[in-house]
Backbone as JSON Lines, residues from 0, in Angstrom:
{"i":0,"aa":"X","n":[160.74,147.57,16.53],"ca":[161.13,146.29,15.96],"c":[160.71,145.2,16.92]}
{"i":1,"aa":"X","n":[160.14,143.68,16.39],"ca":[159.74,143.06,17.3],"c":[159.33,142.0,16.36]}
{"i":2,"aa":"X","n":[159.79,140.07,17.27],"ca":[159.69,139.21,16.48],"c":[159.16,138.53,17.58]}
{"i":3,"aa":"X","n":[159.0,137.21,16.53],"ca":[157.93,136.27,16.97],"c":[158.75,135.17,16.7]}
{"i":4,"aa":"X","n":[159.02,134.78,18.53],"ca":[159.98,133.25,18.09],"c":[159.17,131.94,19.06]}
{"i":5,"aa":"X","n":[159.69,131.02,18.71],"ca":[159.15,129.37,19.26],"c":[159.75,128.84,20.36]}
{"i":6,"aa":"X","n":[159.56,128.79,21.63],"ca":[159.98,128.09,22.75],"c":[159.0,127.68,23.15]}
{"i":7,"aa":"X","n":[159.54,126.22,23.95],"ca":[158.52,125.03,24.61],"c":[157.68,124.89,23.69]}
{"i":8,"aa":"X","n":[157.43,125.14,22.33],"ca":[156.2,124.74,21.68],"c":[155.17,126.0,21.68]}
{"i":9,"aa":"X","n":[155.24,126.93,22.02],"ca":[154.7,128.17,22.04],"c":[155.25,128.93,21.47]}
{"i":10,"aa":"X","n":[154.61,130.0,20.85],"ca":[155.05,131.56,19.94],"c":[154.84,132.69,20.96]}
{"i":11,"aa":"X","n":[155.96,133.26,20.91],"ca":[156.34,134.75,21.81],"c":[156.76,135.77,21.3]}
{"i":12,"aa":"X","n":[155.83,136.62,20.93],"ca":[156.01,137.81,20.32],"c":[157.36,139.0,21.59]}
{"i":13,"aa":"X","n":[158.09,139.36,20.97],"ca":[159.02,139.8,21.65],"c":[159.28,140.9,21.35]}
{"i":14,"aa":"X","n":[160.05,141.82,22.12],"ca":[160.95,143.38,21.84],"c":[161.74,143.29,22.59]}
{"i":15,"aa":"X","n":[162.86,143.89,22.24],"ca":[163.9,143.82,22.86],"c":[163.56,145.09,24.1]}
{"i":16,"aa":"X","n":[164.66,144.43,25.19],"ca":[164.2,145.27,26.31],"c":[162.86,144.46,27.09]}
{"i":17,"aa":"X","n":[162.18,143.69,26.86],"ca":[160.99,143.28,27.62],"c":[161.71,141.62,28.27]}
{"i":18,"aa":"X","n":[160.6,141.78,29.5],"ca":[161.13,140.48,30.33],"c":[159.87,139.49,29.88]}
{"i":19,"aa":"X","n":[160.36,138.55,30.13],"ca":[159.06,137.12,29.56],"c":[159.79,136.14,29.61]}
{"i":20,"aa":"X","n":[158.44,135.15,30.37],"ca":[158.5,133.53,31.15],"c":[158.29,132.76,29.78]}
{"i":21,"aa":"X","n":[159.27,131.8,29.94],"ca":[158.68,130.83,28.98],"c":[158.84,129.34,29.86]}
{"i":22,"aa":"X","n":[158.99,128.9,29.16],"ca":[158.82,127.29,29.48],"c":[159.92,127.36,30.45]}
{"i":23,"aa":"X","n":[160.52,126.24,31.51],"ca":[161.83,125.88,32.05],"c":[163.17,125.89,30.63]}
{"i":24,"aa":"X","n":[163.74,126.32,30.57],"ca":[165.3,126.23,30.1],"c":[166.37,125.83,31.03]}
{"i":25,"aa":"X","n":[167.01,124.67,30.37],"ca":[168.1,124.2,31.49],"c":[169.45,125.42,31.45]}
{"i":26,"aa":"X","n":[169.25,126.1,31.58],"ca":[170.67,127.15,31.33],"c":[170.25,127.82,32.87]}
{"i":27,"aa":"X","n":[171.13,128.4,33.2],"ca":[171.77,129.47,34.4],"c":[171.78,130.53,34.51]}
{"i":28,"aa":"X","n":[171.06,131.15,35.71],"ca":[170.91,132.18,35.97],"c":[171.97,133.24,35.3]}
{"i":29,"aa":"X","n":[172.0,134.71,34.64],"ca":[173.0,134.75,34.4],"c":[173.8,134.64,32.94]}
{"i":30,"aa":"X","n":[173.46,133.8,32.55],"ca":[174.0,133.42,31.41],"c":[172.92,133.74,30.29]}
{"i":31,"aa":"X","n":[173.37,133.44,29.1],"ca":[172.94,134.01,27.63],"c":[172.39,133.22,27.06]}
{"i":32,"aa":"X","n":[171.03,133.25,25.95],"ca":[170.14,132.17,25.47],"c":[169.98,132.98,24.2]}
{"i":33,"aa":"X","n":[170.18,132.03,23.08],"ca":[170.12,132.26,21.74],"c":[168.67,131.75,21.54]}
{"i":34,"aa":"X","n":[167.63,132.53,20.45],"ca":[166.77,131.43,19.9],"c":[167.05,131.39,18.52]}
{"i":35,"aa":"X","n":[167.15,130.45,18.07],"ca":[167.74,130.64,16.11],"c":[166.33,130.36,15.78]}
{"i":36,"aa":"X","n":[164.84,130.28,16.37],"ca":[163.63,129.68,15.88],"c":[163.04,130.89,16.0]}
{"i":37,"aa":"X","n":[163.05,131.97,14.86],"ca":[162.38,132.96,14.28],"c":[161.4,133.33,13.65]}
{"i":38,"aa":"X","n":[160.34,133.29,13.97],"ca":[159.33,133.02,12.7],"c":[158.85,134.51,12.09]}
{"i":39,"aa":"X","n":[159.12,135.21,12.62],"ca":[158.67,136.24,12.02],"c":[159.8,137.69,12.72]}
{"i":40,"aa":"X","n":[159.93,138.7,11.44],"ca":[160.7,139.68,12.19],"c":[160.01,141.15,11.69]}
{"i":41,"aa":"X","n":[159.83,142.04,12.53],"ca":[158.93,143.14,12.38],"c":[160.03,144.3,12.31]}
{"i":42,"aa":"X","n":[160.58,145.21,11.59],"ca":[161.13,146.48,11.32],"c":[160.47,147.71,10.88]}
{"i":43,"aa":"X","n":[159.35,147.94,11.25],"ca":[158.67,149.11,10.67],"c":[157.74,148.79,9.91]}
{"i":44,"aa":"X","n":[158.0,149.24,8.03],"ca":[156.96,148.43,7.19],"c":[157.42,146.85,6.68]}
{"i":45,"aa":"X","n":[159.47,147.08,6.84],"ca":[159.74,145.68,6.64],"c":[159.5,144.73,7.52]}
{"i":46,"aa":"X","n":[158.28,143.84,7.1],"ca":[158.22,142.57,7.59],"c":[158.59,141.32,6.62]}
{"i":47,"aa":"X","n":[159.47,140.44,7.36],"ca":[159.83,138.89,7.17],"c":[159.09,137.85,7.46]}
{"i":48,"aa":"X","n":[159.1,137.08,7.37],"ca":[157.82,135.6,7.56],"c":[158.81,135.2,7.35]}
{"i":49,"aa":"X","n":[158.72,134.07,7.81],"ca":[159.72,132.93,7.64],"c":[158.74,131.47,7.25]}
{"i":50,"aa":"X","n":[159.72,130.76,6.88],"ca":[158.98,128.98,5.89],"c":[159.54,128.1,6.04]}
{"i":51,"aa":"X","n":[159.78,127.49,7.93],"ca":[159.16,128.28,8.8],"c":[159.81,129.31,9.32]}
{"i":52,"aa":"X","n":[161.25,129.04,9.36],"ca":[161.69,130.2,10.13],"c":[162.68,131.41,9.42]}
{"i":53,"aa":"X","n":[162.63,132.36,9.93],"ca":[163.63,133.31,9.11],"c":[165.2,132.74,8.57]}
{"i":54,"aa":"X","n":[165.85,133.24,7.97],"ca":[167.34,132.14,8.02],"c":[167.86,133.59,8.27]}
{"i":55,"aa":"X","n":[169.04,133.15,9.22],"ca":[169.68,134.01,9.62],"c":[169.23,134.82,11.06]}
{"i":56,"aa":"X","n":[168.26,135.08,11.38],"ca":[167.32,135.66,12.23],"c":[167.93,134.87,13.67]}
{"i":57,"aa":"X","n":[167.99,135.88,14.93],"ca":[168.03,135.1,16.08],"c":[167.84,136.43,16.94]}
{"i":58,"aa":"X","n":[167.56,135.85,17.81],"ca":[166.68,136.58,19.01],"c":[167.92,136.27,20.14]}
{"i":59,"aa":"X","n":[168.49,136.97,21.41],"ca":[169.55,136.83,22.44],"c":[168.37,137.26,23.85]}
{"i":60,"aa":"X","n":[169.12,136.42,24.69],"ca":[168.3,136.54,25.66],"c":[169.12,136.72,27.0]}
{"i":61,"aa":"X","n":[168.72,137.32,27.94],"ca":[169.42,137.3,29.47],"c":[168.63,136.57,30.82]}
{"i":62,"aa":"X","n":[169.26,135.39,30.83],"ca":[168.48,134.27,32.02],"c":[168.08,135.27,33.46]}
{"i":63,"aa":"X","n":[167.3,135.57,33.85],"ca":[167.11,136.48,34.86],"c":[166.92,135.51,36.06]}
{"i":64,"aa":"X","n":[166.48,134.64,36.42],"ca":[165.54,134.01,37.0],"c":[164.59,132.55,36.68]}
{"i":65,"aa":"X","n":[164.72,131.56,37.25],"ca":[163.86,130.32,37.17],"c":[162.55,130.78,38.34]}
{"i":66,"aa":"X","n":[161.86,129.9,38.22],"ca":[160.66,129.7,39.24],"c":[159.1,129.05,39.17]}
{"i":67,"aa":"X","n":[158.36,129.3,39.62],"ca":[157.27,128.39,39.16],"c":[156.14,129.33,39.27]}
{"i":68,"aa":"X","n":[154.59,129.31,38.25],"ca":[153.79,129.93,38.47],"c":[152.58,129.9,39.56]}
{"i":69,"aa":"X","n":[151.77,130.82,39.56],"ca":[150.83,130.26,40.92],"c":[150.21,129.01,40.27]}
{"i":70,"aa":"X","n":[149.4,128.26,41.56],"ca":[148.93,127.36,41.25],"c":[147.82,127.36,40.42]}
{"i":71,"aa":"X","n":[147.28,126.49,39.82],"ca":[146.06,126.47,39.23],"c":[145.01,125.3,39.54]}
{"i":72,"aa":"X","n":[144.03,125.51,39.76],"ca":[142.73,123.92,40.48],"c":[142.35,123.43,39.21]}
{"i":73,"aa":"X","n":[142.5,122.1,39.24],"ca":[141.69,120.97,38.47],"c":[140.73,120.36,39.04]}
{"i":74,"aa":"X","n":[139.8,120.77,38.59],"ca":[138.44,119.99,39.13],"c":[137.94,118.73,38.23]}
{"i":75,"aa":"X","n":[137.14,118.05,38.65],"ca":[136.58,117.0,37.68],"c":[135.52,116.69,38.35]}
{"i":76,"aa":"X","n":[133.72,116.82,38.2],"ca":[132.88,116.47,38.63],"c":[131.65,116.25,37.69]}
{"i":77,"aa":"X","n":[131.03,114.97,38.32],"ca":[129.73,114.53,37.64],"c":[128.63,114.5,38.78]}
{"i":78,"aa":"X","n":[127.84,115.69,38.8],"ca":[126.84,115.78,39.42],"c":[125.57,114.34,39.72]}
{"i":79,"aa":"X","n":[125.58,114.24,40.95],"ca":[124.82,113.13,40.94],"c":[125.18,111.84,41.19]}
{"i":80,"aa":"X","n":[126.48,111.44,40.75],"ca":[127.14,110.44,40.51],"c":[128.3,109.99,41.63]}
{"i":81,"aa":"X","n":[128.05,110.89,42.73],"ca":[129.18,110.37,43.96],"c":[130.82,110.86,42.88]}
{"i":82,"aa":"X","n":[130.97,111.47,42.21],"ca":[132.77,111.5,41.72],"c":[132.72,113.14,41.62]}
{"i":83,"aa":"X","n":[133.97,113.35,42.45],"ca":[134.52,114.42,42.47],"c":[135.91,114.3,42.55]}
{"i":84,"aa":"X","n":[137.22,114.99,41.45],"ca":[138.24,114.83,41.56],"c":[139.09,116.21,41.6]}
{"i":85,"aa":"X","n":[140.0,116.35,42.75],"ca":[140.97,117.68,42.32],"c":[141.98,117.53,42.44]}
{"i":86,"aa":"X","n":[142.84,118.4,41.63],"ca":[144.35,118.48,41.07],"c":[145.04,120.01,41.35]}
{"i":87,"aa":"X","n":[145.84,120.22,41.78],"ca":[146.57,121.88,41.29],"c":[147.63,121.04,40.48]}
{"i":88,"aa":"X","n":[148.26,122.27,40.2],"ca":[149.74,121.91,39.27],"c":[150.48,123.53,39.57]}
{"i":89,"aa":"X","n":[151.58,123.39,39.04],"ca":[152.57,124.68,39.08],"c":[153.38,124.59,38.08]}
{"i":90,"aa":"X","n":[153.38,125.1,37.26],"ca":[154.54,124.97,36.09],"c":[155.85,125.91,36.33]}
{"i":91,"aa":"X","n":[156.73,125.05,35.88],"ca":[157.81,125.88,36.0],"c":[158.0,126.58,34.73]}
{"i":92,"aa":"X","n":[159.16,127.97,35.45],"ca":[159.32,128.67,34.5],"c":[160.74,129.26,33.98]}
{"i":93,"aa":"X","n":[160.84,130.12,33.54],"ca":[162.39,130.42,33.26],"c":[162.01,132.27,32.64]}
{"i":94,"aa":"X","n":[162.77,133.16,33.92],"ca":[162.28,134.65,33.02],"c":[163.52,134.93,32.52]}
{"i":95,"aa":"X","n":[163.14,135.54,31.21],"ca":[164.22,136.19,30.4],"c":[164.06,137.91,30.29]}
{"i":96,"aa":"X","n":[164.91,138.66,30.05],"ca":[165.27,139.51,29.42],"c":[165.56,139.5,27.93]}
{"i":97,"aa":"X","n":[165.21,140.2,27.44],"ca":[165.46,140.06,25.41],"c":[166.7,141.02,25.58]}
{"i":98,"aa":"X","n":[167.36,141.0,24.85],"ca":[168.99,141.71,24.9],"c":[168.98,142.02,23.59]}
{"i":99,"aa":"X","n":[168.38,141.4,22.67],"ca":[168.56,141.89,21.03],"c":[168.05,140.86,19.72]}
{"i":100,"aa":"X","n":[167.67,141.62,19.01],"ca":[166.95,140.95,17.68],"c":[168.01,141.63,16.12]}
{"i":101,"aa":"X","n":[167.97,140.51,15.48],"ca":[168.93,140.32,14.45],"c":[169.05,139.65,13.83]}
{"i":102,"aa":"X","n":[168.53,140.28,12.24],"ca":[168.42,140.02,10.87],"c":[169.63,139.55,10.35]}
């Protein structure tokens, strides 16, 4: 069994039992995260779609951990032209545990 829900603006295919970063969530280490934004729920041959989202459907989660990813380089260059620009960034993150899916 395994669904497909919406955080930060991204789709995360999920199973319960698996750990996965999503965006920052202001919640606490520790503590419990509902997603009611379901878009899809997988049971075998029964599959749901949702329009957009399932009704009823929610995904539970276990806050494991905040933190940030490695860095990444932004470059910006025009050969020839004297301009060269660089950037890193680090996004933050938030890891979860999936605790359970439910129709």
């Amino acid at each position: 069994m395994y669904a497909v829900i919406k955080s930060g603006g991204k789709q995360h295919r999920v199973v319960e039992g698996e750990r996965l970063k999503v965006e920052l969530l202001n919640i606490e280490p520790g503590q419990t995260v509902t997603f009611d934004d379901v878009l899809m729920v997988v049971n075998g041959d029964n599959i749901q779609v949702g329009t957009p989202i399932v009704a009823g459907a929610k995904v539970t989660a276990e806050v494991l951990d905040h933190g940030r990813h490695d860095k990444i380089r932004i470059v910006k260059f025009r050969r020839r032209k004297h301009y060269r620009r660089q950037a890193g960034h680090r996004q933050y993150y938030t890891e979860l545990k999936i605790t359970g899916i439910s129709v």
